[in-house]
N, CA and C atoms as a LAMMPS dump frame, in Angstrom:
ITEM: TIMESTEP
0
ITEM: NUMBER OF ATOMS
360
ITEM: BOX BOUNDS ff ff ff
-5.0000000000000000e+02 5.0000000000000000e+02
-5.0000000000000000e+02 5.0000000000000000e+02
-5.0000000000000000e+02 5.0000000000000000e+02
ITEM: ATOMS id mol type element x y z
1 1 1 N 8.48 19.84 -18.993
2 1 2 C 7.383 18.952 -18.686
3 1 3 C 7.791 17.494 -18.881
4 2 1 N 8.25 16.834 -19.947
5 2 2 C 8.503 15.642 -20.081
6 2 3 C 9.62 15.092 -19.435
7 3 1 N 10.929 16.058 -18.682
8 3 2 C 11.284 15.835 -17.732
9 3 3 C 11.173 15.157 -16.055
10 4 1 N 9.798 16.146 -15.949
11 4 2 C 9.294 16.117 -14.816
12 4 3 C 8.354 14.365 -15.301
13 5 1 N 7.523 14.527 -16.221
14 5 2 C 6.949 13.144 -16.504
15 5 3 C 8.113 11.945 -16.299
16 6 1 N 9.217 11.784 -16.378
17 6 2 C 10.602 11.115 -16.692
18 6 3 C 10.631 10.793 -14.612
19 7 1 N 10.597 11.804 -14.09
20 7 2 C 11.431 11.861 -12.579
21 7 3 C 9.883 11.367 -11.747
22 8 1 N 8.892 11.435 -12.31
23 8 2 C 7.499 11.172 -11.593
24 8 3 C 7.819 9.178 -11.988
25 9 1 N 7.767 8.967 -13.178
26 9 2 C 7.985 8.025 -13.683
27 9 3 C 8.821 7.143 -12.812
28 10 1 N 10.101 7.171 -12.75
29 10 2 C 11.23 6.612 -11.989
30 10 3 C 10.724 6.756 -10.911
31 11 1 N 10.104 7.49 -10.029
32 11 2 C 9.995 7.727 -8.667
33 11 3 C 8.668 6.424 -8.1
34 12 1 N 7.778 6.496 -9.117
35 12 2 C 6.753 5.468 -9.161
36 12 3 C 7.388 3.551 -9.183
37 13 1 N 8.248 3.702 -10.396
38 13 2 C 9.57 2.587 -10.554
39 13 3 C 9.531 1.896 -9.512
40 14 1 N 10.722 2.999 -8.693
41 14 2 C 11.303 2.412 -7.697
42 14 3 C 10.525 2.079 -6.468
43 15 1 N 9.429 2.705 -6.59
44 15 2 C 8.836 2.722 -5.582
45 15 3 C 8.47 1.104 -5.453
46 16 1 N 7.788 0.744 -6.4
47 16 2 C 7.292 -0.845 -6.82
48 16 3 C 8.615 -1.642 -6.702
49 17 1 N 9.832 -1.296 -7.038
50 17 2 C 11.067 -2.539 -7.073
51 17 3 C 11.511 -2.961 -5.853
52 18 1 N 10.35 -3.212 -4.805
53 18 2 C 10.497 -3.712 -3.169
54 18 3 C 9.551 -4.676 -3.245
55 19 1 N 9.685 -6.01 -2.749
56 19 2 C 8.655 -6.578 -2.357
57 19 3 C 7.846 -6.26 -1.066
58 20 1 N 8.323 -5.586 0.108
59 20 2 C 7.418 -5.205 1.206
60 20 3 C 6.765 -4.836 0.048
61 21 1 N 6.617 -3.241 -0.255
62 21 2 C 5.925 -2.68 -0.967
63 21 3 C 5.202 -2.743 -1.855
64 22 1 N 5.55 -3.581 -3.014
65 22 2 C 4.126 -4.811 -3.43
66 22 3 C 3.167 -4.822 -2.878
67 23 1 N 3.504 -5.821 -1.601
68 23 2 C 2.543 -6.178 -0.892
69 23 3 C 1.782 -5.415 -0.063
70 24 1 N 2.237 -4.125 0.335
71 24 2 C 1.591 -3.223 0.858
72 24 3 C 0.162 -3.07 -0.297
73 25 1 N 0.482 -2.579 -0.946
74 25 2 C -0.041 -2.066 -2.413
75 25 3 C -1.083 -3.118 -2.688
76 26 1 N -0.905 -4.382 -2.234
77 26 2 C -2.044 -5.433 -3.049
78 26 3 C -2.459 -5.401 -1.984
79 27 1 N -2.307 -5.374 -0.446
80 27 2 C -3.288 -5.499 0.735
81 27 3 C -4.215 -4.091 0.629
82 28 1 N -3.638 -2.984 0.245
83 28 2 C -4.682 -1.862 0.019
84 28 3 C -5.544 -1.635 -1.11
85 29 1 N -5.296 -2.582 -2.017
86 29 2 C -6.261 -2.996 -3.106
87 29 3 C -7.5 -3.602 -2.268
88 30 1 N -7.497 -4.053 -1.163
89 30 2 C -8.835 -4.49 -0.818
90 30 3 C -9.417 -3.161 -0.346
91 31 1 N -9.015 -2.041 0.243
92 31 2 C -9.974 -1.171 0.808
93 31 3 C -8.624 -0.611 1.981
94 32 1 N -9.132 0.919 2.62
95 32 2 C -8.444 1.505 3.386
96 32 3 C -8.254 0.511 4.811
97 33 1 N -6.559 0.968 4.83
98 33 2 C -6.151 0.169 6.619
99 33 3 C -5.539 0.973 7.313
100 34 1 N -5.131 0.787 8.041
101 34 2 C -4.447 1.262 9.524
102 34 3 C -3.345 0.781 9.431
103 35 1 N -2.437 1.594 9.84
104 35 2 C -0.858 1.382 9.943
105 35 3 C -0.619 -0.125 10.543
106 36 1 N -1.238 -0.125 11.548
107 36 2 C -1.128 -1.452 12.504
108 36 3 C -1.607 -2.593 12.246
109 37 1 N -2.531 -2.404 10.733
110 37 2 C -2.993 -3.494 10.316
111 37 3 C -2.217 -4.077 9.234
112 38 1 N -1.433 -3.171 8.704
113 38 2 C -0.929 -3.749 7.484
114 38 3 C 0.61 -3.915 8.512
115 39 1 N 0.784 -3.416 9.276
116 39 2 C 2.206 -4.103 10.53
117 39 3 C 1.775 -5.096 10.973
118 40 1 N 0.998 -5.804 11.122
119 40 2 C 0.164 -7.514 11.803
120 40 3 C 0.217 -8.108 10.604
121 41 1 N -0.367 -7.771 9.085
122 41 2 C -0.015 -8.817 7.881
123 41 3 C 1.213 -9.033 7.724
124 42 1 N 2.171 -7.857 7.643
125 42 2 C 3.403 -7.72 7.251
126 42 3 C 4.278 -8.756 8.008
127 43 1 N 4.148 -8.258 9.231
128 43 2 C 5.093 -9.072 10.314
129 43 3 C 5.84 -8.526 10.528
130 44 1 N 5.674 -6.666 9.857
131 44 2 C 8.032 -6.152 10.274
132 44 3 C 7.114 -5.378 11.16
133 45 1 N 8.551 -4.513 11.368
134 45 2 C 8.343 -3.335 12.47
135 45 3 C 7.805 -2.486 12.11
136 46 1 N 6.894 -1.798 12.861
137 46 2 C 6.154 -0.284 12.692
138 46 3 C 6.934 0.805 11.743
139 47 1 N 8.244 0.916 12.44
140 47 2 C 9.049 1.852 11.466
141 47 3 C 9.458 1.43 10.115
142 48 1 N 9.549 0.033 9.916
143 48 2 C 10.095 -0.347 8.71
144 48 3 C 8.724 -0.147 8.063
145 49 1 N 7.875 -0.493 8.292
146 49 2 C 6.176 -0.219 7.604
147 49 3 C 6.038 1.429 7.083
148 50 1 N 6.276 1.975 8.319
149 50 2 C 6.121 3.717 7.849
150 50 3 C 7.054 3.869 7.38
151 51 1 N 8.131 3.395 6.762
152 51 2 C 8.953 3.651 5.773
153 51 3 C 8.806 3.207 4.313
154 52 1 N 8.079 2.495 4.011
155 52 2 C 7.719 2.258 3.295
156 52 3 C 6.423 2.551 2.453
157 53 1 N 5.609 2.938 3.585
158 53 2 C 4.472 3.73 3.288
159 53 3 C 4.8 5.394 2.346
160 54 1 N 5.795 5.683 3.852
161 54 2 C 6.597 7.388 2.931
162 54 3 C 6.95 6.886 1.561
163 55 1 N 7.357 5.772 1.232
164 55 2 C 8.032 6.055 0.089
165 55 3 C 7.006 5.963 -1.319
166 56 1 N 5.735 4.979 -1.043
167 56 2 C 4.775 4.751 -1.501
168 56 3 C 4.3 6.172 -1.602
169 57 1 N 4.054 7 -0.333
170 57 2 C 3.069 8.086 -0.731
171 57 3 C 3.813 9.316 -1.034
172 58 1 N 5.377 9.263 -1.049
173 58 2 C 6.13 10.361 -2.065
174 58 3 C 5.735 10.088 -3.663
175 59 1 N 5.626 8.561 -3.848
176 59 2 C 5.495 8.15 -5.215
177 59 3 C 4.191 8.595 -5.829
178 60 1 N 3.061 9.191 -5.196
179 60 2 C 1.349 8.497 -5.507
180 60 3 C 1.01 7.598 -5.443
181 61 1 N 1.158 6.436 -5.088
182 61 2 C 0.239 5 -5.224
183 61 3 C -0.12 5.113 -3.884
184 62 1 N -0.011 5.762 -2.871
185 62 2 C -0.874 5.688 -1.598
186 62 3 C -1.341 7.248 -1.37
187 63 1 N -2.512 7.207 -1.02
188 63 2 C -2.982 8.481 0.05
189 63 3 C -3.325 8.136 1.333
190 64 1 N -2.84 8.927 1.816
191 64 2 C -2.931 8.81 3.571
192 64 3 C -4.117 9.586 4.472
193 65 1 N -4.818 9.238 5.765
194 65 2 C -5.331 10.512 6.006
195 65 3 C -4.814 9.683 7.494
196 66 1 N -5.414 10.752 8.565
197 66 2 C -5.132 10.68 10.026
198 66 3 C -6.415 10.663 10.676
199 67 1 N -6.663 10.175 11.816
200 67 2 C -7.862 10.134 12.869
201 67 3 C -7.257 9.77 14.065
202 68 1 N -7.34 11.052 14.556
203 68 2 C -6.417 10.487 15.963
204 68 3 C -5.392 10.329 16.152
205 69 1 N -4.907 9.34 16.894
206 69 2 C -3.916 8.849 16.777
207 69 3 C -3.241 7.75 15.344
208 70 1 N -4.399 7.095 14.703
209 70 2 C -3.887 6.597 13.807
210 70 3 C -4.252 7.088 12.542
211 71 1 N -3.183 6.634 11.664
212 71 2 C -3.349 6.619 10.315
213 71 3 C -3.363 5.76 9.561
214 72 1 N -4.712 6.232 8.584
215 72 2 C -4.59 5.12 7.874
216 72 3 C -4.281 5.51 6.43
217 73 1 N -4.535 4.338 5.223
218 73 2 C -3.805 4.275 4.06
219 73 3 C -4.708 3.876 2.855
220 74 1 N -5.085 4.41 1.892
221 74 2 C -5.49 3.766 0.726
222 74 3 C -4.75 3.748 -0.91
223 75 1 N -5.59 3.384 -1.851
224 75 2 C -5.614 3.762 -3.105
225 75 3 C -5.502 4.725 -3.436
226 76 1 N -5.106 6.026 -4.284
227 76 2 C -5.754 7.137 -4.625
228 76 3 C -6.64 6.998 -5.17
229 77 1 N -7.461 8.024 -5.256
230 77 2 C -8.544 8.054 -5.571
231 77 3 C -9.009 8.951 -6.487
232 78 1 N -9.871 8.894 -7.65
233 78 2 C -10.285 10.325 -8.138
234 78 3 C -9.11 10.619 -9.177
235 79 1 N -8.87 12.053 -9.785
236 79 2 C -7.423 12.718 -10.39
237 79 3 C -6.347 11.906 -10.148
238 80 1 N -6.128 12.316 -8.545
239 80 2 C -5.204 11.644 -7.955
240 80 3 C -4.537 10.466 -8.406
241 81 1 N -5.355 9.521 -8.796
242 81 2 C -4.938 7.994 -8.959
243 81 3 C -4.445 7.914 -10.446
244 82 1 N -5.302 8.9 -11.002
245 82 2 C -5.45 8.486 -12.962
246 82 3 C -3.951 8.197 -12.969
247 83 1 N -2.675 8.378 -13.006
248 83 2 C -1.318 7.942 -13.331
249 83 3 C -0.997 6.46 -13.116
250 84 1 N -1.333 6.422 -11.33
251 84 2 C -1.049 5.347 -11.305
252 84 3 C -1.989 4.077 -11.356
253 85 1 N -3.118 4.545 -11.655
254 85 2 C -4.08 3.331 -11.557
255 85 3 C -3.94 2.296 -12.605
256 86 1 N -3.679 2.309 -13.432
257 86 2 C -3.015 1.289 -14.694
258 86 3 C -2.4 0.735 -13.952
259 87 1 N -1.121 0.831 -12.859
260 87 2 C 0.1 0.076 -13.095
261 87 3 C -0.592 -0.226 -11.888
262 88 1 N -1.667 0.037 -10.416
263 88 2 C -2.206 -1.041 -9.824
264 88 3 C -2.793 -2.125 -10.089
265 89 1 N -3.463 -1.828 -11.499
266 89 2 C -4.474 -2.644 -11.859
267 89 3 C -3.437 -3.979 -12.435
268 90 1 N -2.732 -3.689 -13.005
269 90 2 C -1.626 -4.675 -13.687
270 90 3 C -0.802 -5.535 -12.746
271 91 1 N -0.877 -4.885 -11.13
272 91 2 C -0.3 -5.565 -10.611
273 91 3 C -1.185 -6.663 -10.04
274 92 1 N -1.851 -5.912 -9.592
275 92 2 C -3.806 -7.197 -9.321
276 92 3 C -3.794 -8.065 -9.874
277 93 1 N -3.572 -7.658 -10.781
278 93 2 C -3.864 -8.834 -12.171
279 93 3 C -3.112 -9.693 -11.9
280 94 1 N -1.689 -9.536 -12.521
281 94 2 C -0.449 -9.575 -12.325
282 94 3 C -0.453 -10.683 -11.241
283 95 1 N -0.604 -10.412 -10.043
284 95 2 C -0.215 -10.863 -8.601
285 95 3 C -1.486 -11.918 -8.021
286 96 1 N -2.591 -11.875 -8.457
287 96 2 C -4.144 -12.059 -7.861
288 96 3 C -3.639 -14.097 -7.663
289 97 1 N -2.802 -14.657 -7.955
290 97 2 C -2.751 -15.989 -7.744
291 97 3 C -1.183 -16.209 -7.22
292 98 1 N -0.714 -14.897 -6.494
293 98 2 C 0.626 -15.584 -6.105
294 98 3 C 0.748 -15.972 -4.695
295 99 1 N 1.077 -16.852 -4.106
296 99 2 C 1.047 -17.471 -3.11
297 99 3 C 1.585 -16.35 -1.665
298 100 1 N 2.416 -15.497 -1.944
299 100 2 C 2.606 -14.466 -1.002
300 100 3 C 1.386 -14.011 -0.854
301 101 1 N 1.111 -13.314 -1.902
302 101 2 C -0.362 -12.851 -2.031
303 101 3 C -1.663 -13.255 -1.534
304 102 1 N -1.549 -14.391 -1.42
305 102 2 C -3.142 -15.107 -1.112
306 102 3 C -2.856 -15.233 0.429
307 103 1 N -1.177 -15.782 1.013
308 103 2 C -1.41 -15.48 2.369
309 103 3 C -1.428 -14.386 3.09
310 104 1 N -0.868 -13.246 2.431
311 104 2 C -1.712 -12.054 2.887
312 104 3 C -2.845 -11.313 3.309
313 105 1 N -3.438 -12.033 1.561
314 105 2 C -5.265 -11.87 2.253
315 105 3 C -5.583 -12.419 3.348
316 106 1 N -5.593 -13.852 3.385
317 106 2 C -5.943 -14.597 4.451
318 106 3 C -5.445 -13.687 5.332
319 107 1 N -4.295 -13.645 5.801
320 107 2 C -4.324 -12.788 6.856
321 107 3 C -4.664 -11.494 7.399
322 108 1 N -4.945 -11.129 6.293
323 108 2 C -5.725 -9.848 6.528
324 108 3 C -7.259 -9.895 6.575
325 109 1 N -7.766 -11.298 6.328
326 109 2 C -9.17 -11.222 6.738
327 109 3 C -9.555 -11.103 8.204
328 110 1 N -8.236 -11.851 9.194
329 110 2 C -8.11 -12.106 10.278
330 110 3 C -8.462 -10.698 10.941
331 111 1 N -7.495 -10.064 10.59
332 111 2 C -6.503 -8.642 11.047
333 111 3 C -7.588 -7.696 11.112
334 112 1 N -8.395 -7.414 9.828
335 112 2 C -9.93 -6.693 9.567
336 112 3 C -11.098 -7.176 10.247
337 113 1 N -11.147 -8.195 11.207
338 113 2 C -11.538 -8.733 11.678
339 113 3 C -11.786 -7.93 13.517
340 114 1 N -10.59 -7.935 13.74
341 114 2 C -10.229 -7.273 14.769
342 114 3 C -10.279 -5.66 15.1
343 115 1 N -10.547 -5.192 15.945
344 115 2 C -10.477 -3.331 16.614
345 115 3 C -9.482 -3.59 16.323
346 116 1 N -8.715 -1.971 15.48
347 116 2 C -7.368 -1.574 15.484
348 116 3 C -6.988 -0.985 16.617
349 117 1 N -7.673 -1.21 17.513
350 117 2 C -7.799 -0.594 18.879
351 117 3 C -6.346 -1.31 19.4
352 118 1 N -7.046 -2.585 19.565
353 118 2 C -6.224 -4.399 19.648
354 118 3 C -4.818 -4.576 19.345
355 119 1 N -5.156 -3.842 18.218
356 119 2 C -3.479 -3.942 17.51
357 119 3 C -2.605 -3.184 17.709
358 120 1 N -2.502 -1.757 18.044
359 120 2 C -1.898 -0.718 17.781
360 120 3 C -1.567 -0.805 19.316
């Protein structure tokens, strides 16, 4: 068991030691998005986004669901989250005045703004 706690641990780590991924993570602190929305804040490519997402939601700090053609992305929620919700909350905290950060929001007020119809 405390093994497995050890390899969950590290896997969570690394997951966070990316800045894309940060920022993924603090744009889904506002509420569930769409692949294509957090690819319009981001600015990279679709694939570099869903790569990063996989690695987020091998870790737990994202749950995913599907509609259609798209997917979208949140927080966990519920059970699910209890591990990692500390180390979101710390990053909120943490992050809530850093200048990457704030132009993110902004741009994601834009982005939420818009049909993901638009984007995708």
């Amino acid at each position: 068991m405390k093994n497995e706690t050890m390899k969950v641990t590290l896997k969570v780590t690394k997951a966070l030691a990316d800045l894309q991924r940060v920022r993924v993570l603090m744009l889904l602190a506002a509420g569930e998005l769409c692949v294509c929305q957090i690819v319009e804040v981001l600015g990279l490519a679709p694939s570099t986004v869903s790569k990063h997402l996989s690695i987020l939601s091998s870790a737990g700090l994202v749950d995913m669901r599907k509609e259609g053609r798209w997917a979208y992305y949140r927080l966990p929620e519920g059970a699910a989250g209890d591990f990692v919700r500390p180390v979101l909350k710390w990053l909120v905290n943490t992050l809530k005045n850093d200048e990457t950060i704030e132009q993110d929001a902004k741009k994601l007020k834009a982005v939420v703004s818009c049909d993901p119809g638009s984007l995708c």
